[in-house]
C-alpha positions in Angstrom: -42.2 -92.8 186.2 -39.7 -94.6 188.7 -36.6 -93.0 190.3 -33.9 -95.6 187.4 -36.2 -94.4 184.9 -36.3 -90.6 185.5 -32.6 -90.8 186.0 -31.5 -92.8 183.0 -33.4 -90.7 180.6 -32.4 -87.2 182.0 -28.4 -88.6 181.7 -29.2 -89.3 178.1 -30.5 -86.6 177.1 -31.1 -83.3 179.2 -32.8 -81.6 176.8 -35.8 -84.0 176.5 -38.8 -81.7 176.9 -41.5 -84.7 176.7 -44.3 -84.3 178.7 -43.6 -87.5 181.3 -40.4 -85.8 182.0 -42.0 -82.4 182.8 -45.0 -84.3 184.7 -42.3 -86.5 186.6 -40.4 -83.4 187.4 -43.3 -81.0 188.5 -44.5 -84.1 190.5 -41.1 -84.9 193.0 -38.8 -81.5 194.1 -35.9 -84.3 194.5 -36.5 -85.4 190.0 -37.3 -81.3 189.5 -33.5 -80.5 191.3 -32.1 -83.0 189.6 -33.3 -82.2 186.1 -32.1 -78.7 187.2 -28.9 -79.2 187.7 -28.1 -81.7 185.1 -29.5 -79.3 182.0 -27.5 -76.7 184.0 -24.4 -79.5 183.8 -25.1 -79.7 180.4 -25.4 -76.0 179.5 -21.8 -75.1 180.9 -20.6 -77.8 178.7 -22.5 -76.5 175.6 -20.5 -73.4 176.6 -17.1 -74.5 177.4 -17.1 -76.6 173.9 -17.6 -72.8 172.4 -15.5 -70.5 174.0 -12.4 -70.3 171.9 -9.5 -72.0 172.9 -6.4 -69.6 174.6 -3.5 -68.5 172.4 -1.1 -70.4 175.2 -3.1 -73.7 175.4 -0.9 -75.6 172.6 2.0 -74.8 175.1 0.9 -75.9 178.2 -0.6 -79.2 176.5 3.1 -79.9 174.8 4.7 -79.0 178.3 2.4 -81.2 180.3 3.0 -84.5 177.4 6.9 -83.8 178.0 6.4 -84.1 181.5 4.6 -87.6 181.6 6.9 -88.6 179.2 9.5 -88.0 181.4 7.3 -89.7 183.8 6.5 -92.9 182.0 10.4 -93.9 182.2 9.8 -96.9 184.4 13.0 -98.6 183.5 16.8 -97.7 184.0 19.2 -99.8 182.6 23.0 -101.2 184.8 25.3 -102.4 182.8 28.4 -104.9 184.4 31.3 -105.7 182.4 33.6 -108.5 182.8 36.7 -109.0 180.5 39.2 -111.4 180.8 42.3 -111.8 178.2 44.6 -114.7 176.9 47.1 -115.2 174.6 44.4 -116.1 171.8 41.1 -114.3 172.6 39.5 -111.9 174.6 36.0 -112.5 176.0 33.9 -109.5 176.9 30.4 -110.0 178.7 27.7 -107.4 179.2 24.4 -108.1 181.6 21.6 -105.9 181.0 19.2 -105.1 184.1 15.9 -103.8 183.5 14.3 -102.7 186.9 10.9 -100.8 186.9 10.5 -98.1 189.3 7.5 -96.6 190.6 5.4 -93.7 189.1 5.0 -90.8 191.5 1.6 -90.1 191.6 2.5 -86.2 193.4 4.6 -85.5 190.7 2.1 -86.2 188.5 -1.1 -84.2 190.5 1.3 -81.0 190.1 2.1 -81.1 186.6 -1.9 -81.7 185.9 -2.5 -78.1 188.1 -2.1 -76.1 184.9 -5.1 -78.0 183.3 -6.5 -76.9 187.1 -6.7 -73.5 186.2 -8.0 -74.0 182.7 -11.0 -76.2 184.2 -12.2 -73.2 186.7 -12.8 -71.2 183.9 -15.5 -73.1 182.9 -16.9 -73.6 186.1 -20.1 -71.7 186.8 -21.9 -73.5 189.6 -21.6 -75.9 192.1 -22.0 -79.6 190.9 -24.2 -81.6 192.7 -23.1 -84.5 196.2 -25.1 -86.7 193.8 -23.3 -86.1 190.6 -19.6 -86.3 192.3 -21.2 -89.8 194.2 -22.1 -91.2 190.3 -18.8 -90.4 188.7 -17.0 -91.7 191.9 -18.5 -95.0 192.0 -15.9 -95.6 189.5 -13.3 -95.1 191.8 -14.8 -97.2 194.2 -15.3 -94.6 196.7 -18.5 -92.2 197.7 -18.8 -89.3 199.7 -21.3 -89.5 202.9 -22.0 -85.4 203.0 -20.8 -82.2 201.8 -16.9 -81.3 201.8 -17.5 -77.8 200.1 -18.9 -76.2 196.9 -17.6 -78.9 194.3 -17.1 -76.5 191.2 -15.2 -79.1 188.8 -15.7 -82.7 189.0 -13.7 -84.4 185.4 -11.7 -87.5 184.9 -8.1 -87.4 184.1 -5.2 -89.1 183.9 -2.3 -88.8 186.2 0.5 -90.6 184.6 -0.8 -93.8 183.4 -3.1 -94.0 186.1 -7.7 -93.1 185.9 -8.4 -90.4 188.4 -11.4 -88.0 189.0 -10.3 -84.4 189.7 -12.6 -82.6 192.2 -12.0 -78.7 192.7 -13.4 -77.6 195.8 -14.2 -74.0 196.7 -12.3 -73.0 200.5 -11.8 -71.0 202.5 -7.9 -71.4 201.7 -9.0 -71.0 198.1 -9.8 -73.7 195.2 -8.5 -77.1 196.4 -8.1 -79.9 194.2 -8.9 -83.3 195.3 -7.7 -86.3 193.1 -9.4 -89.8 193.8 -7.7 -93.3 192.2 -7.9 -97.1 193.0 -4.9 -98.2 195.3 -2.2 -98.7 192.8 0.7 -101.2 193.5 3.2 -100.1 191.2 2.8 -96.1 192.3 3.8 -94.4 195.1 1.3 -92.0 197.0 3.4 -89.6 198.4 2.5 -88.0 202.6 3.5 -84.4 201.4 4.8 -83.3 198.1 4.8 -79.6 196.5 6.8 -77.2 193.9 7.2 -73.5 193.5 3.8 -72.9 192.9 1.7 -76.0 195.1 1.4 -77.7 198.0 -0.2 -81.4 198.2 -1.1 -83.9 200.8 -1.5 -87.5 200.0 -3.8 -90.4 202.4 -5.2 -93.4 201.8 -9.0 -94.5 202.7 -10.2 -98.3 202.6 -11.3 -98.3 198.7 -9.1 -95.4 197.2 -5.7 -93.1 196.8 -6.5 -89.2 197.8 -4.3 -86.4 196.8 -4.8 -82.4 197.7 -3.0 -80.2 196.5 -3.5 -76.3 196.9 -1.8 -72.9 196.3 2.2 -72.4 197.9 0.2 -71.0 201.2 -2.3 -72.8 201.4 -3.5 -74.7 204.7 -4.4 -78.3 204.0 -5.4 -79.6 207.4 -9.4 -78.5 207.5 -10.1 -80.2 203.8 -8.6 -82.9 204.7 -10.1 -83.9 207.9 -13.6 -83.3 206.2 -12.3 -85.8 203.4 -10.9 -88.1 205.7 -14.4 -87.9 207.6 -16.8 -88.3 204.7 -14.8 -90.5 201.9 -15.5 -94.4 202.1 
């Protein structure tokens, strides 16, 4: 069985015990890995989608849809008003200017930490350069080598806007890296933070990259191995 083959069958279904799978598998160390990992993907999923959800998640979920609401006002409205009077009418006249303003894509990484924490507890082993590489194609973008232990690696939406949400183990701690298309109507901020985070924002050739990390955190290592690996 070819490499496509192997692949596309494992994606569809991890749990396929038939025996050109298993032959395939026991045949290549590269096809044995990757079955590995992805039942092992799969597993943690089976997992996470029984593990009861937290008494406080209804509230963090409502708090995070009032933010991007908040958010999602693109427009502001000025209002000019000329009147002029005469001995038999008045005439009022009222303009209204719509302009659109741009989303802030920091603002948007930090309110999306609180899902952050939720996501590590889920987390029970590293996921694969290989895995990260397929969901990134997406994106546009592909890591060359390793950046760290990759421990989350989900889509999510920052505003309006497709990302994938990376969390990468640190020695500064859990990092979260968020990869997006260049987007012309949102603003990628240098440096942004709040009382809790710090964040870093660069752009490569093909994508947007945010980091952001705990209050203390040091930024400058992670992203140099980003910068370095992420075309």
């Amino acid at each position: 069985m070819d490499e496509l083959e192997f692949r596309r069958r494992v994606y569809a279904n991890p749990d396929d015990t038939s025996h050109d799978i298993g032959s395939a598998a026991k045949s290549d160390p590269n096809k044995q890995q990757f079955l590995s990992e992805t039942r092992a993907l799969n597993e943690q999923l089976k997992t996470a989608a029984n593990i009861p959800v937290p008494d406080n998640l209804a509230d963090k979920l409502i708090w995070q849809s009032a933010l991007r609401d908040h958010a999602q006002q693109k427009q502001r409205a000025r209002w000019h008003i000329a009147m002029a009077a005469s001995v038999a009418f008045a005439v009022g006249l009222t303009f209204a200017l719509w302009t659109p303003s741009k989303i802030d894509l920091g603002h948007a990484a930090l309110a999306h930490m609180d899902h952050a924490e939720i996501e590590m507890q889920f987390a029970a082993s590293p996921v694969s350069l290989e895995l990260v590489n397929a969901k990134l194609e997406s994106m546009g973008a592909e890591l060359t080598q390793h950046i760290g232990n990759v421990y989350v690696a989900n889509y999510c939406q920052l505003d309006n806007y497709k990302a994938l949400h990376l969390i990468v183990d640190t020695e500064q701690g859990p990092v979260s890296l968020f990869v997006m298309p260049h987007e012309a109507d949102a603003t990628l901020p240098y440096r942004f933070s709040d009382d809790r985070y710090v964040g870093k924002g660069f752009s490569t050739q093909r994508a947007s990259v945010m980091l952001v990390g705990d209050k203390d955190s040091d930024l400058h290592a992670i992203s140099g191995k980003v910068r370095e690996s992420l075309i």
